[in-house]
N, C-alpha and C positions, 0 to 999 in steps of 0.2 A: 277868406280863402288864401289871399295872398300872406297873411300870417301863420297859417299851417305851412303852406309852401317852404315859407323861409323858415320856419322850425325843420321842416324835414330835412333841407338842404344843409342848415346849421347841423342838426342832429349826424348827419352824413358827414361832413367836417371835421366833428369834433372824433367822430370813431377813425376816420383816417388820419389823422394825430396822434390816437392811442396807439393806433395800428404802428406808426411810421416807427417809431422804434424800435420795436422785436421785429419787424420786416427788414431793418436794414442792418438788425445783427444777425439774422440768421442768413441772409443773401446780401452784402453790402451791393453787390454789382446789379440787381434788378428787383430787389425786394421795392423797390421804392415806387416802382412801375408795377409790379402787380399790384399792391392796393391802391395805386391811381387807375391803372385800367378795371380792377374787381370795383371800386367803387363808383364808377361814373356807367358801371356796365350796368349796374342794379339803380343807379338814382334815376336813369332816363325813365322807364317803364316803372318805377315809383311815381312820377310828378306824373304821370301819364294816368295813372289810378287812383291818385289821390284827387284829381280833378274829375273823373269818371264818378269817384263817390260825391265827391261835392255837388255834381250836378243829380247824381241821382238821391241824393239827401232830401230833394223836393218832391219827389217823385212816391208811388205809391210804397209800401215796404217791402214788398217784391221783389223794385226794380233797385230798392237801397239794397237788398242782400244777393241781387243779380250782382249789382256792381262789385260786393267784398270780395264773394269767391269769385265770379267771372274775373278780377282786377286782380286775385291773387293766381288765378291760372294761367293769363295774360303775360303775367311779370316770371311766373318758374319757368313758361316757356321762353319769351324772351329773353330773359339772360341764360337758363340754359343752351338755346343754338345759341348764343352768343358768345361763350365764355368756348364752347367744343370749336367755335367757329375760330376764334381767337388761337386758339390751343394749336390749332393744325395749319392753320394759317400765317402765322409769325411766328418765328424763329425765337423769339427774346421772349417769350409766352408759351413754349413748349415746354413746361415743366411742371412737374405735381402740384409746384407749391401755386403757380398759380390757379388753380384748381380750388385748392384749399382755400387760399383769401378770397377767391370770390362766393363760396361755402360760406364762412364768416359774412362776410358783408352782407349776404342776400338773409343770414336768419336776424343780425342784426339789423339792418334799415328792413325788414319786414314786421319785427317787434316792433320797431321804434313808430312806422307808417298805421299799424293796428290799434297801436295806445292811441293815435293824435287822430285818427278814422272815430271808435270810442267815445273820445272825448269831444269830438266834435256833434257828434250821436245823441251823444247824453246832453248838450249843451241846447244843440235845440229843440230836444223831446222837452226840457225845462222849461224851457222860453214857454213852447206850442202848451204846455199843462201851465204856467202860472198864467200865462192870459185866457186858457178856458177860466179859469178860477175867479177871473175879476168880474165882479157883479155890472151887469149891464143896466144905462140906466136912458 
């Protein structure tokens, strides 16, 4: 678990680095701050979902696909009041663009959070089938 965690957090990093460039030529004076507030606005209720799946990974498949979409409606609400809360709230966050990069961030660490959910999925449905497979003796 705590390897997925730090892939997501890494995966989150590494797009706010992509980010930082074209945010600070298209805004030099706060492009730099919205994709530090869009991205930390969207990782909180990410680690929050990513551990909701984790724990329900053990649980019946019900309660695994309660957690994907319950965990992804969870996270559009929360950064959505979040980002409108920010928006009207702070003066240095009243602008379109920060609107936008948190757009971006949320459908990218939403991909990035669904591959490593996936593969986590796939991983131990593996496991759970090759030890049904081992002859008991």
């Amino acid at each position: 678990m705590i390897r997925a965690l730090g892939q997501l957090w890494t995966g989150t990093i590494a797009l706010w680095l992509l980010a930082a460039l074209p945010a600070w030529l298209l805004s030099p004076e706060t492009g730099l701050l919205d994709i530090t507030v869009a991205s930390l606005l969207c990782l909180a209720p990410m680690t929050a979902t990513m551990l909701w799946c984790h724990y329900a990974l053990r649980g019946a498949p019900e309660q695994q696909l309660l957690a994907v979409l319950g965990g992804t409606g969870v996270r559009l609400f929360v950064v959505l009041l979040g980002s409108i809360g920010l928006f009207f709230a702070v003066d240095a966050l009243a602008r379109p663009a920060f609107l936008v990069w948190v757009v971006v961030f949320y459908l990218l660490t939403l991909t990035l959070e669904v591959i490593l959910v996936v593969q986590r999925q796939n991983a131990a449905s593996g496991t759970a089938a090759a030890g049904a497979r081992e002859p008991r003796s």
